[in-house]
N, C-alpha and C positions, 0 to 999 in steps of 0.2 A: 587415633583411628580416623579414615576421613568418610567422608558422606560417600555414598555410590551416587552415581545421576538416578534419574528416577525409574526403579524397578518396577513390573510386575508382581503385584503380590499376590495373585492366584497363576497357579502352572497354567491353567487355560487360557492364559494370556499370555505364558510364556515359552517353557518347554512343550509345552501340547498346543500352539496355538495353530501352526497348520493343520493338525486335523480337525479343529475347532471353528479354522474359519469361515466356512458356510453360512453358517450358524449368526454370524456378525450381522451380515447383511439384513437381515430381521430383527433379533434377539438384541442386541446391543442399545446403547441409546441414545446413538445415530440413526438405527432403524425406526427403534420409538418414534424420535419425530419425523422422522419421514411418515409415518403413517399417521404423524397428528396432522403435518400438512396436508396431507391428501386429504382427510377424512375433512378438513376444516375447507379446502377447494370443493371439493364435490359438493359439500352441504351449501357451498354460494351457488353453485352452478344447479341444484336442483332448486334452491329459491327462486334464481332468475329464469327458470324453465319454466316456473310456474307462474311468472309472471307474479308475485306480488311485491304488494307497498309500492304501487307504479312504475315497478322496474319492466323490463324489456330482456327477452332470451336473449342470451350471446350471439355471436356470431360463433362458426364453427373454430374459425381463425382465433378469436378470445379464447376460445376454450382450449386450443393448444394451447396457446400462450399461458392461461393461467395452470392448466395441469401440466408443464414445466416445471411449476417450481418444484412437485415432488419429484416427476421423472428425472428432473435431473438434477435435485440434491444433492450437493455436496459440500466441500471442504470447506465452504465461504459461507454456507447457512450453520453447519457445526460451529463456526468459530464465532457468527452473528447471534443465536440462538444462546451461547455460554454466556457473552457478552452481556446480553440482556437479563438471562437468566440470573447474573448475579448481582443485577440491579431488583429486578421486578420479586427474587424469593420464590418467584410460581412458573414452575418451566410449562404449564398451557397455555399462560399468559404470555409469555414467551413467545409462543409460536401462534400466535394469535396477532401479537405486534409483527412479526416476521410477514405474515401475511398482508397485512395492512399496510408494511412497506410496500412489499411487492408489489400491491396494487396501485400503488400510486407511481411507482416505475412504469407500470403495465400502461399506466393512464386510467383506471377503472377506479376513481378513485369517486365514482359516483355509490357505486357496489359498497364500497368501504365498512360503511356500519351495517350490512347485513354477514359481516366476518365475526364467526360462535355468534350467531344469532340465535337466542333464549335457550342456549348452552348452559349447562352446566360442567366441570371441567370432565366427571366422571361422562358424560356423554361423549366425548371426544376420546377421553382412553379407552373408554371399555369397546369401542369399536375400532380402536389403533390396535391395543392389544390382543382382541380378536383376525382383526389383519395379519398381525406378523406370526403369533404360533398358529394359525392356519397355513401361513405360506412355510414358518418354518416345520412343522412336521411333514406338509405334503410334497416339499421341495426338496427336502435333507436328509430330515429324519425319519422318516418312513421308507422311502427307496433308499436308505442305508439299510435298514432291517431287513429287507428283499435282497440285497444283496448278501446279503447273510444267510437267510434261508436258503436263496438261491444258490449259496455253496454249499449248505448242505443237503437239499436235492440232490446236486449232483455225486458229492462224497456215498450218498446215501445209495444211488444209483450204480456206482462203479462198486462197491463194496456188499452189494444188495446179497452173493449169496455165499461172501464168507464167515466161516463158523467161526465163532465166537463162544467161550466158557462163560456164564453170567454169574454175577457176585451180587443173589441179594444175599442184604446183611453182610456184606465184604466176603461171604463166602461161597463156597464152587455152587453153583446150581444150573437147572437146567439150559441149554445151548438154545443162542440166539443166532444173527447174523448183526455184525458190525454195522449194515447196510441200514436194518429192523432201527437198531438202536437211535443210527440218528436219522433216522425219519420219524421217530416220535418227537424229536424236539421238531424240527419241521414243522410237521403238521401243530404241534402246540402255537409255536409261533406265529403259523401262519392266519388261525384261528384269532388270536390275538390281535393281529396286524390287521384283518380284517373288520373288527370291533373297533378301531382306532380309524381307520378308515373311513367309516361312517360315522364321525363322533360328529356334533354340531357346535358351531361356535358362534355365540348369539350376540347378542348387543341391542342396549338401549339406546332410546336419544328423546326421551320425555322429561328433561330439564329438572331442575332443581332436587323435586320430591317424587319424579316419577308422576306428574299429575297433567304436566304439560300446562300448566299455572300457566308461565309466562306466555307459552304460544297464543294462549285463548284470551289473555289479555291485549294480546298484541290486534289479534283478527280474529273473533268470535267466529265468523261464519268457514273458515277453513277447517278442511276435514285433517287436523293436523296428526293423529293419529297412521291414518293412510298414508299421510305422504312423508313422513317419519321411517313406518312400513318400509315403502317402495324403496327408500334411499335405501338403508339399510342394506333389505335384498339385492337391491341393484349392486352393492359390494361384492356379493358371493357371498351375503354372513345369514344368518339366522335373526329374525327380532324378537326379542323379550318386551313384552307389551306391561307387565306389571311387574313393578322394582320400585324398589326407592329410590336414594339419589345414584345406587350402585346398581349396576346389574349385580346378580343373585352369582353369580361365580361356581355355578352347579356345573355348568360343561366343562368348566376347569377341572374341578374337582374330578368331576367321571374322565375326563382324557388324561390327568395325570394320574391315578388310578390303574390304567389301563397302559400307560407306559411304564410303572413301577411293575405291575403285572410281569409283563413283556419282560422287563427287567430279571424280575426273580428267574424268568426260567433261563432266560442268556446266562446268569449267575449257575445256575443249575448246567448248564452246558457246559461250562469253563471248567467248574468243578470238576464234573465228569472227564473233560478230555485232557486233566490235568493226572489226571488215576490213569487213565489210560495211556497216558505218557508214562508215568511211575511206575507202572506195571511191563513196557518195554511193548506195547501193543501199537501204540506211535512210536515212527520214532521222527527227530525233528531236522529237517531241510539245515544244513549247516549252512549259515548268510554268510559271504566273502567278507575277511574284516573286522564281524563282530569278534565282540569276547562276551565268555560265556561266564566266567569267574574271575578274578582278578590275579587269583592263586592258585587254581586249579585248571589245569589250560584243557582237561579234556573234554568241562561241560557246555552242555548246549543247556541251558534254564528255560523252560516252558512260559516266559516274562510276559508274555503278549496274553495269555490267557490268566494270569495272576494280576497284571494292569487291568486287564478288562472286568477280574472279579473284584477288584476295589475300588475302582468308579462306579461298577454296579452298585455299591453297595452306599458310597456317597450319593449316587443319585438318587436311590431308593430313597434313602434317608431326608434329602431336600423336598422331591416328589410327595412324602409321605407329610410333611411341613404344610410345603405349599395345599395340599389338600385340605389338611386338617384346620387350617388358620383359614382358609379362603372361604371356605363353606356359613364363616359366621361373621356376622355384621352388627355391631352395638345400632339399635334401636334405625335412625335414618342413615348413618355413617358414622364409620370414622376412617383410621387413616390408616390402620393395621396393613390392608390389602394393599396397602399403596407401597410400600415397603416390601410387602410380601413377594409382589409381582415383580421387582427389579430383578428375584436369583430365577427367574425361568430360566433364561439362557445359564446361567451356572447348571442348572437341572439340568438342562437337555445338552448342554454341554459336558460333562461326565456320560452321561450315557450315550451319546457319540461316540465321544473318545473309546468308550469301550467296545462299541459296537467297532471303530477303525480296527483295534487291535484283536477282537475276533473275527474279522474282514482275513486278516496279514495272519495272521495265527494260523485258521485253515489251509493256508493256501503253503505253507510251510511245514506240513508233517504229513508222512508217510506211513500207511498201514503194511506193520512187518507180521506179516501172515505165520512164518515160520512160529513163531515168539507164540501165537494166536492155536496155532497146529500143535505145540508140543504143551500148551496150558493143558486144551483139549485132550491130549493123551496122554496124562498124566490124573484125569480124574475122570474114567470109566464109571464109579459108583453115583454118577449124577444118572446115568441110566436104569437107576432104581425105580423111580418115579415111573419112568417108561413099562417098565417089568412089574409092577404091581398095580397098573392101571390093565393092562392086556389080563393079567390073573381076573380083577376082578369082572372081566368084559365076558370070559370063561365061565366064572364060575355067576353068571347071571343068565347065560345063553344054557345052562346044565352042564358046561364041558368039562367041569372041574369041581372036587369034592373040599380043594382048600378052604381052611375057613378062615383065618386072618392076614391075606395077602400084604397087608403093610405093614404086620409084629415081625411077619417072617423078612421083609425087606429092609426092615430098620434093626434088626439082629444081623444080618449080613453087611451093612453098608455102612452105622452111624458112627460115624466116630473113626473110620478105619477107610485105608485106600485098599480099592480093590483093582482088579487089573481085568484085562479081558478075560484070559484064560478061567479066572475063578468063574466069573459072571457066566460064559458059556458054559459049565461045567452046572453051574446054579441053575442054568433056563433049562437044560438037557432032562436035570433030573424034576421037573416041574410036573404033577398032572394037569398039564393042559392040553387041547389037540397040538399037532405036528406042522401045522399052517401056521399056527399061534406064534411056536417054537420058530420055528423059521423068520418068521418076521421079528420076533426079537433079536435070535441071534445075526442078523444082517445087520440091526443098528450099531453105529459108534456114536462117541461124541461130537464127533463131527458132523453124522447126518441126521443128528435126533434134534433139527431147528424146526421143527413142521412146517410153519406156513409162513415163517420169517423172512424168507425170502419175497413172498407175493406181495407180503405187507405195505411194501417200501411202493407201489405201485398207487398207496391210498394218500402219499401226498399230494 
């Protein structure tokens, strides 16, 4: 048997990887060090802002020049970066020597030893790492989610006030509108999407223990805390002022949380509109080309919504890891997180991918009203509910001397299909007033939605 060249061993690298790829530019670790160099640029560049250890601000021109080397990262620093890395065992180390090349290309090679000045390496990740799942959720992965929702606003909008038969417990119950339906997931999503929105994503940079040892040893009288601070913020991130040698990994925790969250109900959506395929209520966009069985040539397989419930459910699963492992840290450190943090992009990569294929799913089935219309009239006795609510509204107001309006409605209805004809025949002989009567007998299953239709207006 012979070797293959060298494969991808995870699909998100392979057969999934253009919907995956977004995600690289951050998540990957290519992206990693891009954000270690920048983070390791910027902290020279606010040293010599600051004018210490007799340095001098840049010129404007320097500062191009050295925030180059992240801007434009690439193929030569990946392959300089491995190179080294599988000398040095320490990829910050790494990119700490990459830097202090550059610097001496740059000619700045006066700057040199203030490159991870009284760093520690978890100060340089935990603020890369905050960089890239800030850029990648609010880049990728979040306006993938809106786009999501945003198809189903719309589905929810065009469908807003078709009747629909509902099945709690799998079975016939009172009438919704299709529209109602998925505007609850909507509004749940979007609720969530909003939590996620505002999540913070913090970061250290107090050296070793979190004490800022080295800084104070370096220059007692610098407010090093402040200018720690200001860096930080000056990224767009959040600062964590007390930590050990790690930041505390609580925003991870609360943001992957809240994308597992997210998760469940996308999973709960798929579900659903995979029933509502089953049930003949969708039906699915035939694609040019595809196949649907291998041996059955007539089916269309509901795949995009079964793909998107089992990435749900691996990402759930990684999410739920990654929170639980992150949250805890032996004593000052160890190395757990370090390991942990590498499958983020696996995480947020399944639930992409699922979120694509609930993207392409929606936009692929069509609601067959008829299928919806004849559920609907074929189970009249859901209007029981309806007709023993109006009794007991009678016999509250004096209009009526019944005394168990819902023995009498589940004698008539449980168990057994009733048809209109009986049902009018049932309201006729009712003591209730004749307004009452009336208003019962006008409902069907089709117009007993009340307010389902308005609903769809509260996404």
């Amino acid at each position: 048997m012979t070797d293959f060249p060298a494969q991808p061993l995870s699909p998100l690298d392979g057969r999934y990887r253009s919907a995956v790829a977004p995600l690289t530019e951050y998540l990957s670790e290519a992206g990693l060090n891009r954000a270690r160099v920048e983070v390791e640029v910027e902290w020279l560049i606010t040293l010599t802002n600051h004018a210490l250890f007799g340095t001098t601000p840049l010129t404007e021109e320097q500062k191009l020049r050295l925030r180059a080397l992240y801007l434009d990262f690439g193929q030569d620093e990946i392959d300089w970066l491995a190179e080294r890395e599988a000398v040095t065992r320490h990829d910050v180390k790494a990119v700490e020597y990459l830097v202090r090349d550059r610097l001496s290309k740059l000619g700045l090679d006066s700057i040199a030893e203030l490159t991870h000045f009284a760093c520690t390496s978890e100060d340089i990740n935990s603020t890369s790492y905050a960089l890239i799942v800030k850029r990648a959720v609010t880049e990728v992965w979040l306006p993938k989610l809106r786009t999501v929702i945003g198809s189903l606003r719309s589905l929810a909008a065009k469908h807003r006030e078709v009747p629909m038969l509902s099945r709690t417990h799998g079975q016939p119950a009172t009438p919704t509108t299709m529209g109602k339906e998925l505007a609850v997931f909507a509004w749940r999503l979007e609720r969530v999407a909003a939590q996620i929105a505002a999540s913070e994503y913090l970061a250290k940079f107090s050296g070793a223990t979190g004490t800022w040892s080295a800084h104070v040893a370096a220059d007692p009288k610098v407010d090093w805390p402040l200018i720690t601070r200001e860096f930080i913020e000056s990224l767009g991130l959040g600062f964590n002022p007390l930590t050990t040698q790690i930041e505390s990994h609580d925003w991870q925790v609360e943001l992957y949380d809240r994308v597992r969250h997210a998760g469940g109900i996308l999973h709960n959506l798929a579900t659903d509109i995979w029933t509502y395929i089953s049930l003949g209520y969708f039906a699915q966009i035939p694609v040019a080309g595809a196949t649907g069985s291998s041996t059955m040539p007539h089916k269309i397989n509901p795949i995009r919504f079964e793909n998107a419930e089992a990435n749900l459910e691996i990402s759930g699963g990684l999410f739920t890891t990654l929170a639980s492992t992150l949250v805890t840290s032996r004593l000052q450190r160890d190395l757990t997180d370090s390991t942990t943090q590498r499958n983020i992009g696996v995480a947020f990569g399944h639930s992409l991918l699922a979120l694509d294929n609930l993207e392409r799913g929606l936009r692929e089935i069509s609601l067959a009203e008829d299928v919806l219309r004849a559920d609907l009239d074929a189970n009249w006795e859901v209007l029981a509910e309806a007709i023993q609510t109006v009794v007991r509204a009678e016999i509250a107001a004096g209009h009526s001397s019944i005394t168990d309006p819902y023995a009498l409605l589940k004698d008539l209805t449980r168990g057994r299909r009733v048809g209109a004809t009986e049902l009018a025949e049932f309201v006729n002989g009712l003591d209730i007033t004749d307004a009452a009567k009336q208003r019962l007998l006008a409902l069907t299953p089709a117009t007993y939605t009340g307010l389902a239709a308005s609903l769809v207006d509260e996404t």
